[in-house]
N, C-alpha and C positions, 0 to 999 in steps of 0.2 A: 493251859497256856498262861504264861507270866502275864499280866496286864502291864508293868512297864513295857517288856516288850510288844506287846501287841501293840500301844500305843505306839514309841518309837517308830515301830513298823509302818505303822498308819500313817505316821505325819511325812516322813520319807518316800509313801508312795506318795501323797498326796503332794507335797512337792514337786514328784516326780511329773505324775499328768498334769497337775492343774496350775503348779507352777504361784505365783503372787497372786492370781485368781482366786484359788483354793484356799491360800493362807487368810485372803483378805477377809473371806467368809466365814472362816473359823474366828477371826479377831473382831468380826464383827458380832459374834454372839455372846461372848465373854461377860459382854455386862449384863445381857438379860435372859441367858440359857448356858451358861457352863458345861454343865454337865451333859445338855445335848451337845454344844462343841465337841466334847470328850467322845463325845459315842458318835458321833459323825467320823473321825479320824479312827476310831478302834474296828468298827463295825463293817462299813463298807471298804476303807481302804486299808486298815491292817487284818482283817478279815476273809472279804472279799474279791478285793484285786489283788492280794497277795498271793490267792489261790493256783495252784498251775493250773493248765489245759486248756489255757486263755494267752492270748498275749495281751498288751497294754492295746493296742490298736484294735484291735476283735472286739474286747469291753466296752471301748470307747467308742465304735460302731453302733453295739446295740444301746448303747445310753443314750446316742445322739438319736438310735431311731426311737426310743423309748420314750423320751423327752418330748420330741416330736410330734408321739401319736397320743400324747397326754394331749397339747396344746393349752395348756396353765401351768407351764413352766419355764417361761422364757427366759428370767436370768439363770434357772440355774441349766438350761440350753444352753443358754451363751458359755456360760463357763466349761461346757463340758463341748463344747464345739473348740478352742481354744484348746483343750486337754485333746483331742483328736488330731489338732494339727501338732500341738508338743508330743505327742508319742507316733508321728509316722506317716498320719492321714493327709492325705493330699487334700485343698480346697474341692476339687473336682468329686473328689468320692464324698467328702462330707454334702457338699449339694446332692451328688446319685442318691446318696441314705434316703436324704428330706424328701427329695423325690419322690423315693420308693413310698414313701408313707402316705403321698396321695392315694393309693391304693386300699390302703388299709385302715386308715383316720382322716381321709378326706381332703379334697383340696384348702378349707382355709386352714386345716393345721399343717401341712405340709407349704402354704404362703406364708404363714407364721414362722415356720423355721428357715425360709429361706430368705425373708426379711431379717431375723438374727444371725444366718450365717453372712450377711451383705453389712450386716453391723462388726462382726467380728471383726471380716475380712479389711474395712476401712481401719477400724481399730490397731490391727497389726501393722498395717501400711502404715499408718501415720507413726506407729513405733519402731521400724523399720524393723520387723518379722515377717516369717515366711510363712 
C-alpha cells in the first residue's frame, strides 16, 4: 500500500468522523510527536476504518463502548462521541452504548461516559449541532 495514499486516506476519514475534533488532535501533536500524528491518521483511519464490513456508525459504536469500558479515556471519548453523532448516531443510542457498559465495566465507567456524552451534547448545542 502507497503510504502517500494511505495517508490521504487517513486524513479524509478522519475528517470524515471526527470532523475539527480529530484535526485539532493531530495539530496538536505536531510539536512533540509527529510522527505518532502520522501513524494515528495512517493506522487507525487510513487503515482501519477504511476497511469494509463495517460502516462509519458500527465503528463508532464499538469505540464509543470501548472507550467507555476503558474509563481513562475521556477526551478521546468525547471526540469519538462527537464522531458517532457526525457519522449517524443519534444522542439516544450513544447514551444506550454507555449504558450498556454498566454491565460490563461498571457503573462509574459507564457515569463517566455519560457525564461526557452530557458535555458533548451541550457543546453541540451551544454550536448549534445536532
Amino acid at each position: 500500500m502507497d503510504q502517500p495514499d494511505r495517508y490521504q486516506r487517513g486524513w479524509e476519514k478522519l475528517k470524515e468522523v471526527d470532523g475539527e475534533a480529530g484535526e485539532r488532535v493531530v495539530d496538536s501533536l505536531k510539536d512533540i510527536a509527529p510522527d505518532f500524528a502520522r501513524l494515528l491518521i495512517e493506522f487507525p483511519f487510513g487503515d482501519i476504518y477504511s476497511r469494509p464490513g463495517l460502516d462509519l456508525k458500527s465503528r463508532e459504536i464499538a469505540v464509543v463502548a470501548a472507550l467507555t469500558a476503558l474509563g481513562n479515556a475521556l477526551p478521546q471519548l468525547k471526540v469519538h462521541i462527537h464522531g458517532a453523532l457526525n457519522v449517524g448516531c443519534t444522542r439516544q443510542e450513544v447514551i444506550e452504548v454507555i449504558m450498556q457498559m454498566a454491565v460490563y465495566a461498571g457503573f462509574p465507567s459507564a457515569l463517566n461516559g455519560l457525564f461526557a456524552a452530557k458535555e458533548v451534547f451541550k457543546e453541540r448545542d451551544d454550536a448549534g449541532k445536532s
